[in-house]
C-alpha positions, 0 to 999 in steps of 0.5 A: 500562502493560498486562500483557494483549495488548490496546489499547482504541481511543484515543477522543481524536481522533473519527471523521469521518463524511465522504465523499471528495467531501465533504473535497474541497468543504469544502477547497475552499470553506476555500481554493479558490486553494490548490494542491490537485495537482501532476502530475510526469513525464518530459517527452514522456511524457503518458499521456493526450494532454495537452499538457503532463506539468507540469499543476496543479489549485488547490482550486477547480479540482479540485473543478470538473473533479471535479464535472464527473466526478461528472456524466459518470459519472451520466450513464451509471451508477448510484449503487451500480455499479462502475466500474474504473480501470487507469492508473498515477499520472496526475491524471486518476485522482485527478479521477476518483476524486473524481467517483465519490465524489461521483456515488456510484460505487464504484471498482474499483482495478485495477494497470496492471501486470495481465495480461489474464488478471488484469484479466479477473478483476478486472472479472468478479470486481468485476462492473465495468460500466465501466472507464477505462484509459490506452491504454499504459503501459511498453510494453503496449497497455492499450487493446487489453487491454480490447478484448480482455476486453470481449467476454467480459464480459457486465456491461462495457457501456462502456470509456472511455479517460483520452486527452482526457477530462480535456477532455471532461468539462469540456463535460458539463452539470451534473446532480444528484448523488445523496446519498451517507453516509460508510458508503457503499462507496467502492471496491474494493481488491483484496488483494496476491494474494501467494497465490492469487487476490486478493479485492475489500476492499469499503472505506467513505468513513469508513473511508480518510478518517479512517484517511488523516487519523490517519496524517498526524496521526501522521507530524505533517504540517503544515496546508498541507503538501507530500507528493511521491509516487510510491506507486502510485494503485491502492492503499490508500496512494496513492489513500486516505493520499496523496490524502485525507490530504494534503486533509485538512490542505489540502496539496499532493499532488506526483504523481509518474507512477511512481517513477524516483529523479532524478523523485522527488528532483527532485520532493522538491526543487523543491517543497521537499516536507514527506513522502515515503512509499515502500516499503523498495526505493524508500528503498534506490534512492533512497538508492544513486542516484549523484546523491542528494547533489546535491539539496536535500532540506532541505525534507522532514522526514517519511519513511514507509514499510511495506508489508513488513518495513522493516529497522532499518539502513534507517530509519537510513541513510534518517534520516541521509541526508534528514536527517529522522524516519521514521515506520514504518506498519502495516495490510493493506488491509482496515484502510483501510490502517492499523492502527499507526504510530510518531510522528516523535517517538518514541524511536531504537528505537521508529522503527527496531525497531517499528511503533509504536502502534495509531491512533486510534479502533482496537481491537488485541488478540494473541491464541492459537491459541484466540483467548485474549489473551496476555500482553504479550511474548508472539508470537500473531496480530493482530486488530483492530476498528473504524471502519476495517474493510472491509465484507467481501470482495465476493461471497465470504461464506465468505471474510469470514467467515473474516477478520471474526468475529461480534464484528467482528474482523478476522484480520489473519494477521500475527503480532506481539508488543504490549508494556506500552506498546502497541508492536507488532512484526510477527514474521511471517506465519501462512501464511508458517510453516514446520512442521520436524518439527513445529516452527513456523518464523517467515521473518521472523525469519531474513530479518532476520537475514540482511539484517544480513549485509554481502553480502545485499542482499536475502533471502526464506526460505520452506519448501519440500518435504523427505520426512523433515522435512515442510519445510526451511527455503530462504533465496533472497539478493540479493548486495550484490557478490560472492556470500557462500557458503553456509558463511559466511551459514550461520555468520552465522546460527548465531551469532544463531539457533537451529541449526533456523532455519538454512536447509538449502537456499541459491539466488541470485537477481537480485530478489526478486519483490514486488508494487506495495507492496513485498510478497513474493510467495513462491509465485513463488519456491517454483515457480521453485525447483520448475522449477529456475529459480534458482542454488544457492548454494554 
């Protein structure tokens, strides 16, 4: 038991000074027949004029076509540059992904889901020479984006579409790869963007390969395992803990194009998956979907999930209807992503009302406003340090040295509470607080609350402008059916919270707005109150 807010890293399990590409060739070369990726999508909808949308790839022929990449790519650029990606989840985005580990070039990962105005900023920000892109996805004309944005990036020099290449690489002559070391930069993730403009995380191959290999370990994934997935490639979760994990234990990584209930539990049960992993909407679609009880689900026995808050009732009906354990994870992309996780084997209330342990080989301490460790118990910031930490933000010093100290620390910005036995609950976001007349206000804490209520389906609370008080506190709901009035939810929370947490401001919404990763985005919510765009409540 500890008495201060501080966890020396557990040195039990050792960092792996390897390389993506490197796993790849020693699973490969362990078990090359061994089914390494499988592709899943409706029928007729092949992104990139493949003939069939049910495609599989063994070890050995993974690593093949992913050697090839690495050729293609040195052919045209150098070890060090940055090439970008944008396409959702297809399997040549994984052989790429592999290519440029082992050609030594840094992908820049983009969300298909971009505007022109936000890819621009992303290729122009990342300094991208090149990107490969599907040519449309749900209805946007990706192709003509990027013709679109080329002429007005001076460093672009090619933009390659994903239609045919799979095939085309496969002609490309054997070359020399360079040598590439497991500090090297691998990618660039770019941050959420939940406010202001996204930073580019400059993450290492040590970093996603161990932390990727410790969440697996974790969660108890078994050696052979299957993973079905439909966590978007793009981010830290799809491309790193997915992909990298699922090699690490010489898996099967089900691929699912993107996340549509029946696909995904079709996938779950024909390939009678060990893990599914997904954002708390994907467990509440999953969960509500007509025909869930109709699938065989036996097979799975492992359900994870983070990226926001993941409320106690969930982990249980999710628990209860796959009949499986759930494993809940923390991290934020500058941490590779992962920073705590709950086992599988941990007790009822540690899965459903903490994020569990810090992993291995990870320093963790919550500290105050001075930067001195609290007492256990006690709410502060999280921080932490070790192998897993980005290399900083690219080409903006004066923002990574904000999030990284002298000593090495990472500002995670959340806030959270350890307890004797190293235990952690997020409580809340430092930008999210909301200051009342000078007292401090923690969203999370009143959005739990309210998600306990029978008539929300979905809530965000957040601060908006008040002449006397500096802020009020404004709470957007999604009804679970008919709309609860206002006096009924304020009477909820009355009889859990003290009366100044109470929303002064109620608005209804259809959705609440999030990023890929299931993440909040309040700034979107602040300005559509602002523009009167959302219904009071009543």
């Amino acid at each position: 038991m500890i008495t201060e807010s501080y966890w020396a890293a557990d040195t039990s399990r050792p960092v792996l000074e390897l390389t993506a590409g490197e796993l790849l060739r020693r699973v490969a070369a362990a078990d090359p027949g061994r089914m390494a990726l499988v592709e899943v999508a409706p029928a007729g909808s092949a992104l990139t004029g493949a003939a069939r949308t049910d495609r599989r790839w063994t070890y050995g022929e993974l690593l093949a076509d992913a050697e090839r990449a690495a050729a293609w790519l040195g052919s045209r650029f150098s070890p060090g540059e940055h090439v970008a990606v944008w396409a959702p989840n297809v399997p040549e985005w994984v052989i790429l992904q592999y290519g440029a580990a082992l050609a030594g070039v840094v992908l820049v990962t983009a969300n298909p889901a971009l505007r022109e105005a936000e890819l621009e900023y992303v290729l122009r920000q990342s300094r991208s020479v090149g990107v490969v892109h599907v040519d449309a996805f749900r209805g946007t004309d990706m192709a003509a984006i990027v013709a679109g944005v080329r002429g007005r990036l001076p460093d672009l020099r090619e933009t390659v579409s994903f239609t045919g290449w799979a095939e085309h690489i496969r002609g490309t002559a054997a070359r020399q790869l360079p040598r590439v070391r497991p500090g090297d930069p691998m990618q660039i993730q770019y941050t959420s963007g939940t406010t202001g403009f996204p930073k580019g995380a400059v993450l290492h191959h040590r970093g996603m390969v161990t932390n990727a290999s410790y969440v697996l370990a974790r969660a108890g994934f078994p050696r052979g395992g299957v993973w079905a997935t439909a966590l978007p490639l793009f981010h830290t979760a799809g491309c790193g803990l997915s992909v990298l994990g699922t090699a690490w234990f010489g898996g099967t990584l089900v691929l699912v194009q993107s996340f549509v209930p029946e696909l995904v539990l079709g996938a779950l049960q024909e390939w009678r998956a060990d893990l599914f992993a997904g954002v708390p909407a994907m467990y509440s679609a999953l969960l509500a979907y007509p025909g869930f009880d109709g699938f065989d689900l036996s097979g799975c026995r492992i359900l994870a999930s983070g990226g926001d808050a993941v409320p106690a009732a969930l982990v249980e009906a999710a628990e209860r209807r796959f009949g499986a354990r759930f494993t809940t994870v923390y991290g934020q992309t500058e941490l590779s992503p992962i920073l705590a996780q709950t086992g599988t084997d941990d007790g009822v209330a540690d899965r459903r009302e903490t994020t569990g342990r810090p992993l291995w080989q990870a320093e963790v301490k919550i500290v105050d406003g001075a930067g001195a460790v609290l007492p256990v118990g006690v709410e502060g910031e999280i921080l932490a340090r070790g192998y897993q930490v980005m290399h900083g933000y690219f080409a903006m010093p004066e923002a990574t040295a904000a999030a990284v100290d002298a000593d090495g620390w990472l500002r995670t910005g959340d806030l959270g509470v350890m307890d004797g036995r190293g235990f952690l609950r997020v409580t809340g976001r430092l930008k999210d607080m909301i200051i009342r007349g000078g007292e401090n206000i923690y969203p999370r804490e009143i959005e739990l609350a309210l998600a306990g209520h029978p008539g929300v389906a979905g809530a965000a609370v957040l601060g908006v402008p008040d002449p006397e008080w500096g802020e009020q506190v404004a709470a957007v709901i999604v009804p679970a059916g008919p709309v609860p009035a206002a006096a009924e939810l304020h009477a909820h929370l009355r009889a859990v919270l003290a009366p100044h947490k109470t929303p002064r401001h109620w608005y209804v919404a259809d959705a609440i707005p999030a990023n890929a990763m299931g993440k909040v985005q309040k700034f979107v919510l602040r300005e559509r109150i602002g523009a009167g765009e959302l219904a009071v409540l009543a």
